[in-house]
Phi, psi and omega in degrees: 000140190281170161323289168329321200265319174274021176255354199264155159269145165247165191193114184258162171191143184220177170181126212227130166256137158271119171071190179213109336290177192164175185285136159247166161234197163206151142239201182175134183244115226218102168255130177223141162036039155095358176290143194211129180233126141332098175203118167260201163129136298191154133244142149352269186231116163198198198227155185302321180292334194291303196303293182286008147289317177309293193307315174283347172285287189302316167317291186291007174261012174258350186270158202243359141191180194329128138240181184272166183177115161254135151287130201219111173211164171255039158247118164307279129030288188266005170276304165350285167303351206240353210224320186253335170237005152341275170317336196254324166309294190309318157292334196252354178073044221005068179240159182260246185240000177262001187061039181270198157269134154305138167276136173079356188330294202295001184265304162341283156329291189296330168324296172317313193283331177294324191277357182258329152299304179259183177261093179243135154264108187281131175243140165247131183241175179274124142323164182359083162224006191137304171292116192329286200296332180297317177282325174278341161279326189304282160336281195304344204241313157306328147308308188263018122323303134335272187273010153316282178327289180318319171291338186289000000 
């Protein structure tokens, strides 16, 4: 493995709902030089897109400075936004292409600023097709649904 590569941090992240809205969850998987951290965790009342930004927000708030990153998620949704409408939101005064309000703006928002902090590569992969680390988010973000329901 070259240097370069072995500098990058990954970060797998899914995030999931019982109904849309309904309680949700994220998980998220974090790899760096061969160390691999685990971290979920729950809402109430929210929506399948807020979890998988959320799942990708609480990742990157674990690294403790700038690093290089690939994101690796099956949100269609935040690679988009982080890579293609961003900008035009942010122009548009955060309206969209209906001249709407964004949806999800304060989530946005902490992305942006994270995504400014750090080198990050948005990767989009297909959900519940097989990958391992994806399927191990997936699972973790439906557990903590799961002890969401329990807590209520």
């Amino acid at each position: 493995m070259s240097n370069e590569a072995h500098d990058i941090v990954e970060i797998f992240t899914d995030g999931a709902c019982s109904g849309n809205p309904g309680p949700g969850g994220y998980g998220a998987i974090l790899k760096y030089r061969g160390q691999v951290k685990e971290i979920s965790g729950c809402e109430h009342e929210t929506t399948n897109n807020r979890m998988e930004m959320t799942a990708i927000i609480e990742a990157l708030r674990q690294l403790k400075r700038p690093c290089k990153i690939k994101v690796i998620t099956d949100s269609n949704y935040v690679v988009k936004g982080m890579t293609e409408w961003l900008p035009g939101w942010v122009r548009q005064k955060w309206l969209n292409s209906q001249k709407k309000p964004v949806l999800n703006r304060d989530l946005w928002e902490k992305l942006m600023k994270l995504n400014q902090t750090h080198q990050i590569r948005w990767i989009w992969i297909k959900g519940h097709n097989g990958h391992p680390e994806n399927e191990r988010c997936d699972e973790l973000a439906r557990d903590a649904i799961e002890k969401c329901r329990l807590s209520s």
